[in-house]
C-alpha positions, 0 to 999 in steps of 0.5 A: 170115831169120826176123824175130825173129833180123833183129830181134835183129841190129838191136838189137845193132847199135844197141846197140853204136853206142850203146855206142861213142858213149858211149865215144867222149863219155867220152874226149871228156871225160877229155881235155878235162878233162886239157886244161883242168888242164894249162893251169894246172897245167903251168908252167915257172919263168923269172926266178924266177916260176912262169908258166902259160898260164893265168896270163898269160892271166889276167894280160893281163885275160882278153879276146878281145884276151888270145887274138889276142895270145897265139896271135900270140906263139905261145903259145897251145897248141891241143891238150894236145901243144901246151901243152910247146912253148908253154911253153918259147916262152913262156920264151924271151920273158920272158927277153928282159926283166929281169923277168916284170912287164916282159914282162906290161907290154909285151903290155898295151901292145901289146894296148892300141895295136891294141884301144883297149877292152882295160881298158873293163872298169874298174881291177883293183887290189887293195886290202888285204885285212882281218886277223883274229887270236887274241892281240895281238902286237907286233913288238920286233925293230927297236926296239933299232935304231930308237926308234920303233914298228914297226907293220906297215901297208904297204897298197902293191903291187909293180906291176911284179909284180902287174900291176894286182893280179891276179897278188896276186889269183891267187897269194893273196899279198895284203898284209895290214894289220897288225903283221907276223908275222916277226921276234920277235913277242910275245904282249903278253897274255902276256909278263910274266905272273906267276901264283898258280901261279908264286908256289905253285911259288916256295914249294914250291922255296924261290924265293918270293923271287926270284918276288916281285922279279920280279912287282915288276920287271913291275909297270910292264910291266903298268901300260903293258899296260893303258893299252894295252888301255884305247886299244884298248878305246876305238877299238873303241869309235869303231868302233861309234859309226861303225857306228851313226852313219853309214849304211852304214858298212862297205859299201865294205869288200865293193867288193872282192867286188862288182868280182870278180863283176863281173869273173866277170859280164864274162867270162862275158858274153864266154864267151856271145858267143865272138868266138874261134868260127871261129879255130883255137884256139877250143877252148882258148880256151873253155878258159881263158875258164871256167878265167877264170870259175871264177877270177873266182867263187873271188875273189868268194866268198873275199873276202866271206867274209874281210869277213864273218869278220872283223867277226863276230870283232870282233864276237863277241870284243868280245861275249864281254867281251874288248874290248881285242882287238876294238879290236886288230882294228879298229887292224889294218883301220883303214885299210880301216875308215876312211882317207878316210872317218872324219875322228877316227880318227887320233886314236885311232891315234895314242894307240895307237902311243904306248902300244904304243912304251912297252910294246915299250921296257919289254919290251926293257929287261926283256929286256936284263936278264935279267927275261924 
């Protein structure tokens, strides 16, 4: 065989395992890449909640405890095949409780009597998280029924549901500080405004008259308006002296991106040592364990990111002359901003809730009569 032709069979040979391996690498991907989505996006809805096993992964703390537990339960699928049946297992154990909560509160139970260290890595509860808006509102709905104001606060979490915070954490259905946003919501800057251009129009359609009592009618609405805004004008100015007065006055308010990437820093130290190596279910294992740290870096960066944009609203709308709906932003966080840190806001609180019950009664009474 001549040399050049023994030649060009031995390049074609390594081309083409060069080439295979290449291929084979590819599919390697693809399928590991399909794996890793089906684990979160494959679910199966038991008692009214949408489970994966991600998400109960991530629900029972994301520890090597997590996996032993869950590959006990046999839900922890070692291939992309697996991931069916292991969901429809995992439907057969929830339903034997009353609620998804129960059944999460049971594994961390179990996990806790056999691994001591399990939540070594500290609390996971969710705080509320900090509201931004473009208008003030007022909730009016229930004042008919109730004489007293309806602000919208309620900081709390269902635990049965949320497990320490994180299914909150996972579903973005964090609470929100706040009037609420259902029920019949009123712009307050807006409601009873009578213009020049209304009073044009009155003329031009012989209702000058009818315009002119009803601008009479409103006078007192918008003199409650202002007092409103004056309070609220004011509270934002108890904000700033805080932030003048007391060092690092807003730091606490970022404790909530510092645990989540401490959190994502605890995983990812976990990832580095696999405990999981020779076990069976490895592969998925470190699966879920970056699925847990791309988790953890989206949590840690949205909640920053909610901190950030909602002082630079406060301040930014306060800087553009429109202090009264700075100080609504402030009144919306003041639990965040300043419950157990800030001895006088209460006070401030206070005088805001008792102008915003007399302009929610003043609406209501020109409503029943017909005024707008």
């Amino acid at each position: 065989m001549e040399p050049f032709t023994f030649f060009i069979i031995i390049v074609s040979l390594i081309s083409s395992g060069a080439i295979g391996a290449g291929a084979m690498k590819t599919l390697k991907k693809r399928k590991r890449k399909a794996f890793y989505s089906a684990l979160s996006q494959n679910r199966i809805r038991v008692l009214n909640q949408d489970l994966s096993i991600f998400a109960l992964f991530w629900d029972l703390g994301v520890s090597d405890y997590a996996l032993e537990i869950m590959a006990a339960q046999k839900i922890l699928p070692h291939d992309l095949d697996d991931v069916p049946s292991c969901l429809v297992q995992l439907e057969y154990l929830v339903q034997n409780y009353e609620t998804y909560g129960a059944f999460s509160q049971d594994m961390l139970e179990a996990i806790q009597e056999f691994y001591d260290l399990h939540k070594d890595v500290g609390p996971r509860r969710q705080v509320p998280a900090l509201q931004s808006a473009d208008r003030k509102s007022i909730k009016i709905s229930a004042v008919a029924e109730s004489n007293a104001l309806v602000p919208y606060h309620d900081p709390t979490l269902n635990l049965d549901h949320d497990i320490d915070g994180r299914v909150a954490a996972r579903s973005g259905d964090i609470p929100m500080l706040g009037f609420g946003s259902d029920g019949d919501v009123i712009d307050i800057d807006q409601v009873g405004v009578v213009n020049a251009l209304d009073f044009l129009e009155g003329l031009f359609y012989g209702s000058f008259g009818n315009k002119l009592d009803k601008w009479f009618k409103l006078r007192q609405l918008r003199q409650l308006k202002s007092n409103l805004d004056r309070e609220l004008v004011g509270f934002h100015q108890y904000f700033v002296n805080q932030m003048k007065c007391v060092p690092h006055f807003v730091d606490h308010i970022y404790d909530v991106s510092k645990r989540w990437k401490r959190e994502k820093n605890r995983i990812e130290a976990l990832r580095i040592k696999r405990p999981w190596a020779a076990k069976p279910w490895s592969r998925v294992a470190d699966l879920l364990v970056d699925r847990s740290i791309d988790e953890a870096n989206s949590l840690q960066h949205k909640a920053k990111m909610n901190v950030d944009t909602t002082l630079a609203k406060i301040s930014s709308t306060a800087g553009t002359g429109n202090r009264s709906l700075a100080g609504y932003l402030v009144y919306l966080n003041h639990h965040a901003f300043f419950a157990g840190r800030s001895e006088g806001y209460g006070e401030g609180v206070r005088k805001i809730e008792a102008a915003a019950y007399h302009v929610q009664q003043e609406i209501m009474s020109l409503k029943s009569k017909g005024v707008i």
